[in-house]
C-alpha positions as CSV (number, residue, x, y, z in Angstrom):
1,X,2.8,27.9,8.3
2,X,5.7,26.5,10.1
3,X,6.4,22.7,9.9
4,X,6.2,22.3,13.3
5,X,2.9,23.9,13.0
6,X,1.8,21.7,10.6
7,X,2.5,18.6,13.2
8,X,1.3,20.0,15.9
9,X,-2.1,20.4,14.0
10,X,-1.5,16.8,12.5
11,X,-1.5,15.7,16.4
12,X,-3.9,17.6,17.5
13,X,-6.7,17.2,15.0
14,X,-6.0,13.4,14.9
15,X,-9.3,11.6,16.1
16,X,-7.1,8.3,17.2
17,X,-4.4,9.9,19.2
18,X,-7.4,11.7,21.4
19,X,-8.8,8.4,21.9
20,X,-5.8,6.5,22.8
21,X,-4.5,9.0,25.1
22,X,-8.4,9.2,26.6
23,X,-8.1,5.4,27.2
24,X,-4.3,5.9,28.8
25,X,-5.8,8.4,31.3
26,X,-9.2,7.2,32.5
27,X,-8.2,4.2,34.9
28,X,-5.3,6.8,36.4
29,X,-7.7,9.6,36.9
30,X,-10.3,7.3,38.4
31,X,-8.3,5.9,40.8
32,X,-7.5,9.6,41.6
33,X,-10.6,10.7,42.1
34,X,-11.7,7.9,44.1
35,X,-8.9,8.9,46.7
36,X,-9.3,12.4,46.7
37,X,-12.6,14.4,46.5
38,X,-11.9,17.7,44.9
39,X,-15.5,18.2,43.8
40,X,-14.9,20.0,40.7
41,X,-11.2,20.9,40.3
42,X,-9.3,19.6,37.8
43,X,-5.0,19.4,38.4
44,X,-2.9,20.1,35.6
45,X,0.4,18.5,35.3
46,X,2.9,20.7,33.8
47,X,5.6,18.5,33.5
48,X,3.5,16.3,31.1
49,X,2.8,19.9,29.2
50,X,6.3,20.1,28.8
51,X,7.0,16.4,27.5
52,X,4.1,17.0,25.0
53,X,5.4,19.9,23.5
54,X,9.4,18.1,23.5
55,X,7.6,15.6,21.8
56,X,6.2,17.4,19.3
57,X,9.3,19.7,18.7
58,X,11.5,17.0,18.1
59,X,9.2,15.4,15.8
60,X,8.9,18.7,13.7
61,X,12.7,19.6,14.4
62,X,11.7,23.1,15.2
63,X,10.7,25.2,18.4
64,X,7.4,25.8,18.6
65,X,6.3,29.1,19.1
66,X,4.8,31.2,22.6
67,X,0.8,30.7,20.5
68,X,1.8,27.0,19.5
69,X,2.7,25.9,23.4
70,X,-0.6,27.6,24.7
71,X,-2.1,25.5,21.9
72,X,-0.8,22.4,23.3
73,X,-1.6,23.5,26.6
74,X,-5.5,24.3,25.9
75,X,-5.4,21.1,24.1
76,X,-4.6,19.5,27.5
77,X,-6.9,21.2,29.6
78,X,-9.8,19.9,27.1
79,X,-8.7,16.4,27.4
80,X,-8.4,16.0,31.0
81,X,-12.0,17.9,31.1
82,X,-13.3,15.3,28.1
83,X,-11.7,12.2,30.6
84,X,-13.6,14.1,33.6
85,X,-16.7,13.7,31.8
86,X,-16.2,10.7,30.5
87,X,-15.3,9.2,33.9
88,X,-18.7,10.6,35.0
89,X,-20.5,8.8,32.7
90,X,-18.8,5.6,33.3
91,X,-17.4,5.0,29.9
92,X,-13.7,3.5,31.6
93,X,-15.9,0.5,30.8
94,X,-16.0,0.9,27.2
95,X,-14.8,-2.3,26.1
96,X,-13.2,-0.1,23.1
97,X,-11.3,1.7,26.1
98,X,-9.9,-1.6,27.7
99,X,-9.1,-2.7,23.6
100,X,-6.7,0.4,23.6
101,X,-5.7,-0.2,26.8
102,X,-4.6,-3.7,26.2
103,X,-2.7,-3.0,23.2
104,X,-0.8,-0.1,25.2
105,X,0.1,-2.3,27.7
106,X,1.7,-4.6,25.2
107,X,3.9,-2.0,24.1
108,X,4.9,-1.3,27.3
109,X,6.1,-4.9,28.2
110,X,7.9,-4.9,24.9
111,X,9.3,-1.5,24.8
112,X,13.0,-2.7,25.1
113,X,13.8,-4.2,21.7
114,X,16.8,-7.4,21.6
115,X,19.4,-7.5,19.3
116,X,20.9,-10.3,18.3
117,X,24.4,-11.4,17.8
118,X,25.9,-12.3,14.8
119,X,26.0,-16.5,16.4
120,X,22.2,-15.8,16.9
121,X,21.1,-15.1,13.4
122,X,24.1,-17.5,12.0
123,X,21.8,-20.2,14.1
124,X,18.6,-19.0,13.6
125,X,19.5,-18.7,9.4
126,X,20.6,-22.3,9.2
127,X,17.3,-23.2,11.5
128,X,14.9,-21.6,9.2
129,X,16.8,-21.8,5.6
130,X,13.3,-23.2,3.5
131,X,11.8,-19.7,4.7
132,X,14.4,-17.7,2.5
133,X,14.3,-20.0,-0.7
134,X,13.2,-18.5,-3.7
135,X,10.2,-20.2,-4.9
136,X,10.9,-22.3,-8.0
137,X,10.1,-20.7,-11.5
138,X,9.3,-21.8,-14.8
139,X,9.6,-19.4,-17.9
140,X,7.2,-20.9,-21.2
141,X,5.9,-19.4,-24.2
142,X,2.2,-19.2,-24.6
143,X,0.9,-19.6,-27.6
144,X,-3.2,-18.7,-28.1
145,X,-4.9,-20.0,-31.2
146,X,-8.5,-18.6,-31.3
147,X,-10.2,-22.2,-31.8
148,X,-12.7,-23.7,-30.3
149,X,-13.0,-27.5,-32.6
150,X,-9.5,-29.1,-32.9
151,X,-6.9,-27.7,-34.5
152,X,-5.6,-27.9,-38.2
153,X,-3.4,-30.9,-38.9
154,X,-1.0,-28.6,-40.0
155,X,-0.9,-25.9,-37.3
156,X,-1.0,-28.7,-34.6
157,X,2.6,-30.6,-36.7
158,X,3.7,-26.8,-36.3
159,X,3.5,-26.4,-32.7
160,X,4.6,-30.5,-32.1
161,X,7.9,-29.6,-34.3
162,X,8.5,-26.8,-32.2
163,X,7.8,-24.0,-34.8
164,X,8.8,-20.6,-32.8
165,X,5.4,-18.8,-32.0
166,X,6.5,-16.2,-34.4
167,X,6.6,-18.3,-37.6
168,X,3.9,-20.3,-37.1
169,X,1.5,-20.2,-40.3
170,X,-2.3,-20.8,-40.1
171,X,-5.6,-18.9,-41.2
172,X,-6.6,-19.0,-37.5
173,X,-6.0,-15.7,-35.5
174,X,-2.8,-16.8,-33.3
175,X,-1.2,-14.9,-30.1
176,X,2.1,-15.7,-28.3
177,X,3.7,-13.9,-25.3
178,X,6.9,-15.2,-23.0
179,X,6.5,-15.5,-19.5
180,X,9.5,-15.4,-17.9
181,X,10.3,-16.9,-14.5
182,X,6.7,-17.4,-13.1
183,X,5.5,-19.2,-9.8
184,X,3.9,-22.3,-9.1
185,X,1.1,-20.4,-7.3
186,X,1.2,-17.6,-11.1
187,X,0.3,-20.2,-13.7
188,X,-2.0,-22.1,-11.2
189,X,-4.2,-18.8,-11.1
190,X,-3.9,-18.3,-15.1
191,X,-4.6,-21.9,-15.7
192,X,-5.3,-23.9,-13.1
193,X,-3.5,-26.5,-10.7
194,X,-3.5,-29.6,-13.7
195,X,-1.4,-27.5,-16.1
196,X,0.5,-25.6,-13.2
197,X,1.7,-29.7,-12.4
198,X,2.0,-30.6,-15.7
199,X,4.2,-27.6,-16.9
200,X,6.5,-27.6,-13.8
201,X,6.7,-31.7,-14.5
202,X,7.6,-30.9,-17.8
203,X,11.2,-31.0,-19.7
204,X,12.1,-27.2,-21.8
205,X,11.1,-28.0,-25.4
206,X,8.1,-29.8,-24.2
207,X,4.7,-28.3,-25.2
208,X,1.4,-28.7,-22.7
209,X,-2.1,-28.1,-24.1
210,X,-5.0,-27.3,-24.7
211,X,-6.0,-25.4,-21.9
212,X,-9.1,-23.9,-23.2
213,X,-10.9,-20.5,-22.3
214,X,-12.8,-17.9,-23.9
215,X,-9.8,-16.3,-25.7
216,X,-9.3,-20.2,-27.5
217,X,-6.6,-22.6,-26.9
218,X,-3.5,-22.3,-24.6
219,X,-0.6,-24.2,-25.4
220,X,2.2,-23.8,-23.1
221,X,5.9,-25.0,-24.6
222,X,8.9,-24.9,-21.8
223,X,11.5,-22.9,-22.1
224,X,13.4,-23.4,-18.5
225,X,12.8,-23.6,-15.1
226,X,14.6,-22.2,-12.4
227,X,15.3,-24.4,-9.1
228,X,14.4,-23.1,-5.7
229,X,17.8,-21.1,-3.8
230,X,18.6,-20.2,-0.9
231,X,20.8,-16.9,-0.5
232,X,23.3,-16.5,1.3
233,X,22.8,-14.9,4.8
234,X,25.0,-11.3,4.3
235,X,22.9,-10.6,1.3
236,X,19.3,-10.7,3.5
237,X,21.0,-10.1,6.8
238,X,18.5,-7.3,7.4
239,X,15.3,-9.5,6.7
240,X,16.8,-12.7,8.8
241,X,17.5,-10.0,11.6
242,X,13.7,-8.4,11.6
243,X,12.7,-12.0,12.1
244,X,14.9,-13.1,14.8
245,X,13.2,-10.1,16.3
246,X,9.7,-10.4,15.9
247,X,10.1,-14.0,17.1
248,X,12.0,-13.7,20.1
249,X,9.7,-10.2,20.7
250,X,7.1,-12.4,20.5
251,X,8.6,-15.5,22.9
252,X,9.2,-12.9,25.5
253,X,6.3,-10.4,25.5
254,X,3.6,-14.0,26.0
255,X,6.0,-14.9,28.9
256,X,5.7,-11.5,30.3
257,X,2.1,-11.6,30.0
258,X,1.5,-14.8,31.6
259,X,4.0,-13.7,34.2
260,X,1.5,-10.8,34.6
261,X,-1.4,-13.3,34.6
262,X,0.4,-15.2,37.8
263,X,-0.8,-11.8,39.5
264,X,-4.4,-12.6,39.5
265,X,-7.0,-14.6,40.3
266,X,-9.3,-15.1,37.5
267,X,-12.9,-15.9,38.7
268,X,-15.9,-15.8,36.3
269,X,-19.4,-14.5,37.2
270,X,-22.5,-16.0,36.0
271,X,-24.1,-14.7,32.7
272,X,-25.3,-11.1,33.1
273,X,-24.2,-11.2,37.0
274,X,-22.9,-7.3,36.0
């Protein structure tokens, strides 16, 4: 089977792009219908045909075959017969078909993406600088000791002399691991928002502890901690620009809509009035 096959069944078969397009085409074929009686004839357009199957042949980059377009062109026929029917039942006032609608619309009004210039995102970089920080890190070494009573004097003059992990010495079943360059928000989650503060308020060499859990007790020494920075705006150019974007896409399209808004007066109907 031919790619282009293979997209054209993609499209085709896809539940969601039968329902969108049904929501595109009811209001149009209503309004049609209303203006012209044709009892039960139904007009094909075959220009939109033909931009269906360019569509689909530039998606697949191959020509689709003499069977393939008749596919696309019984695949028409049905969906203007299922919007004929739905129309008849008066499903244009789904409120799942005005939901699609909407959203359509919206890409519509914001179909014609900005760009900025290099001044914009220079401006909008320096405006919005905290966003890009890197979030301040800390890297410790934990150090579990599977107690649940205090600890040994000894093992406890161990771990305040800042014995490695590795050469501490104790009839007690002891686990270490590094963690290295974790997150406010990480050791918060692991152990909770007093040790989180009291680690990042810490100095490196300084040990925190006991945080206690089912495994025993955690103590936490401090190895370094890494300050929150800012890159510099070449080497995230492509994030800053998305977001100068999406913004300013944003700024326009609810100007655009309320522009739309200034069409219309909006009059509310009493409580099941319809």
């Amino acid at each position: 089977m031919s790619r282009a096959s293979l997209v054209l069944r993609g499209i085709l078969r896809e539940p969601t792009v039968h329902f969108v397009l049904l929501a595109g085409a009811l209001f149009a074929l209503n309004a049609h219908l209303r203006s012209r009686d044709r009892g039960d004839v139904i007009e094909i357009d075959r220009g939109e045909i033909e931009a269906r199957i360019a569509d689909i042949e530039a998606t697949s980059g191959s020509a689709l075959s003499v069977e393939e377009r008749q596919q696309v062109v019984e695949s028409y026929i049905d969906e203007q017969v299922l919007v004929r029917e739905a129309l008849a039942l008066g499903l244009e006032d789904d409120a799942r078909i005005h939901d699609f609608l909407a959203q359509k619309m919206l890409h519509v009004l914001s179909a014609d993406v900005i760009q900025p210039a290099d001044a914009d995102l220079e401006r909008y970089f320096a405006a919005n600088r905290e966003r890009y920080a890197a979030e301040q890190t800390v890297s410790v070494h934990e150090v579990v000791v599977a107690a649940s009573e205090a600890l040994p004097d000894r093992l406890r003059e161990q771990l305040d002399e800042g014995v490695a992990a590795e050469d501490l010495v104790s009839d007690l079943p002891i686990r270490h691991a590094l963690l290295s360059d974790v997150t406010r928000e990480s050791l918060m989650r692991i152990f909770g928002p007093d040790i989180a503060d009291r680690v990042f308020g810490a100095q490196p060499g300084d040990l925190i502890g006991p945080h206690r859990s089912v495994r025993g007790q955690h103590w936490i020494r401090v190895i370094s901690h890494s300050e929150a920075l800012t890159p510099p705006l070449d080497s995230i150019r492509a994030q800053v620009r998305l977001d100068w974007i999406v913004e300013q896409e944003e700024a326009r399209l609810e100007r655009r809509v309320d522009e739309l808004r200034d069409r219309y007066s909006i009059v509310f109907t009493p409580e099941g009035a319809r």
